[in-house]
C-alpha positions, 0 to 999 in steps of 0.5 A, a space after each residue: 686555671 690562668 691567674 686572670 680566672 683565679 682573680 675573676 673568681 675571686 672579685 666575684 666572690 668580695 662582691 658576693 660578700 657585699 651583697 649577702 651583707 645587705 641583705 642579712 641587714 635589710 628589714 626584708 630580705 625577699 624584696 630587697 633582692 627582688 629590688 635588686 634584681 629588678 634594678 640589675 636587670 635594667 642594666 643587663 638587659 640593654 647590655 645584652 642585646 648590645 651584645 647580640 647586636 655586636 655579634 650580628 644578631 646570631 639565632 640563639 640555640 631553644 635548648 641554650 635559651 630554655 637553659 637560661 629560663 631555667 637558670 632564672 627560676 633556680 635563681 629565684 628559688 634561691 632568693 626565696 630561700 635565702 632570705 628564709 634563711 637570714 630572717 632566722 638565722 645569723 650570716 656567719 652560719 647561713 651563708 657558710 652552710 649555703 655555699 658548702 651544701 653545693 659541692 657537698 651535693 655534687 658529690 653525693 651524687 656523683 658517688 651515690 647516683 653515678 659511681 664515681 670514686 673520691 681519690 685521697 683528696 677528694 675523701 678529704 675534702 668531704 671530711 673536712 666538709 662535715 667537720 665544718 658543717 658540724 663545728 659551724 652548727 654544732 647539732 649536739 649542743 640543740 640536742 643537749 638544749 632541747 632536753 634541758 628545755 633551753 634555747 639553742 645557740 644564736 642562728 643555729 635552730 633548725 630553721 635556718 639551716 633547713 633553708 640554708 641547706 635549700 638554698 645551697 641545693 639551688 647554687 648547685 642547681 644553677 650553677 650546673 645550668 649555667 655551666 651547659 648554658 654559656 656554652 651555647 649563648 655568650 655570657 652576657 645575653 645568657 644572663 639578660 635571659 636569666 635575669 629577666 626570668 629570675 626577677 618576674 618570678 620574684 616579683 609574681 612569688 611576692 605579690 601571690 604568696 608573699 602579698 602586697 607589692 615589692 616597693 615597700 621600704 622608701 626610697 632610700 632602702 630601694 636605692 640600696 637594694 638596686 646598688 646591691 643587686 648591681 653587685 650581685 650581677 656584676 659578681 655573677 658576670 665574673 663567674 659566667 665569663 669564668 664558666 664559659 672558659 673554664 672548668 666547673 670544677 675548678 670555678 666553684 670550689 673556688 668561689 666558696 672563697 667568700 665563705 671565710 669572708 662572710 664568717 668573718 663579717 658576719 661574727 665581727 661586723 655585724 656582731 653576731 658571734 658573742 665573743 672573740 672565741 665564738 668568733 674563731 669557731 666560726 670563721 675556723 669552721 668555714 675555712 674547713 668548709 673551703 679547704 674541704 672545697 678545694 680539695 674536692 675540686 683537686 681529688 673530687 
């Protein structure tokens, strides 16, 4: 991939960072990002007719519209199992789980469903993958808990990691539409489409299942969440522009960059880690998550 990717890639990645931060520290995960969605969307979608309108109003493809449907209702789920997964556990933990489940899934399904064989890297990479996932959440200490009668580790019940596990299956999800989809609309359109999608389906989803409406925590947390979501789609932009030019498998193991910086976030500013050693596993076990990433992307 060119230099000018590598750096999109990467903003998309620190503004990613900055808005799962927010909504680990939101009183309400669900309707900050459902705010925050809203708020994008305002913004996205004049955005994208201007695009269409400069590009002489082209009739978009029914397949690359649908695509683009469907990305929104991936992205919706996501959020719903997002903010399940903050609501139990730490960011240092959840986010890191989310993001490395994705190419961890792609491969399973590459090698158990379509035959494909892993190269010396990319065998790696899997490794590397596990090693972080189990250093992260270290399954056996819950084990040990659970026998003894005593608590688990911070962050590191079940709960969180199931929806974790969920969300990152999402990311894997929408990340492969979006990949088909920005081939056949410019990238801009392509995420009014699924911005508008995403952010009705959040919005009906927390008045039926979730009761009550979406602005509910003043003003001020209102304001905060339509600033994050400007970020989150300005990082989504980065990377749909980086998915129409490049390939997938290179754009989305990089992205998994803010792995290390949201450990590191959530052990050190946030507080979540108990000491400076708990620290260190958590930001070592993402990195291990990353590497095994790239690797993937380079022997996958």
């Amino acid at each position: 991939m060119s230099p000018a990717i590598i750096a999109l890639v990467g903003v998309s990645a620190i503004l990613h960072v900055a808005w799962n931060v927010r909504l680990k520290t939101a009183g309400d995960p669900l309707r900050t990002a459902t705010v925050g969605l809203l708020g994008a969307s305002l913004v996205i979608v004049p955005l994208g007719v201007g695009a269409w309108l400069l590009a002489g109003r082209p009739a978009y493809p029914p397949e690359g519209i649908a695509l683009g449907l469907a990305s929104g209702l991936a992205e919706a789920a996501y959020f719903i199992f997002l903010a399940a997964a903050y609501r139990r556990g730490d960011l240092s933990v959840v986010y890191p789980l989310a993001r490395g489940t994705a190419p961890l899934l792609a491969v399973a399904i590459g090698v158990g469903l379509l035959g494909e064989r892993l190269g010396v890297a990319g065998s790696v990479g899997v490794i590397c993958l596990l090693a972080g996932f189990l250093v992260l959440q270290r399954p056996w200490r819950a084990l040990s808990a659970s026998r003894r009668g005593s608590g688990a580790d911070p962050g590191a019940g079940r709960g969180p990691v199931l929806f974790a596990v969920a969300t990152g299956v999402m990311i894997a999800t929408y990340t492969a539409i979006d990949r088909v989809g920005t081939r056949l609309i410019d990238p801009v359109p392509y995420a009014a489409i699924l911005w508008v999608a995403g952010s009705v389906i959040l919005v009906v989803w927390i008045a039926v299942a979730a009761g009550g409406g979406v602005l509910r925590d003043g003003p001020e947390a209102n304001r905060r969440a339509v600033v994050g979501g400007l970020l989150t789609l300005a990082a989504y932009l980065c990377i749909l522009v980086a998915l129409s030019v490049a390939p997938l498998s290179g754009v989305a193991p990089l992205r998994e960059s803010a792995t290390v910086f949201a450990a590191a976030w959530g052990s050190i500013r946030l507080g979540e880690a108990v000491d400076r050693g708990e620290s260190i596993r958590r930001i070592g076990a993402s990195v291990l998550i990353v590497g095994g990433a790239l690797l993937l992307a380079i022997g996958g």
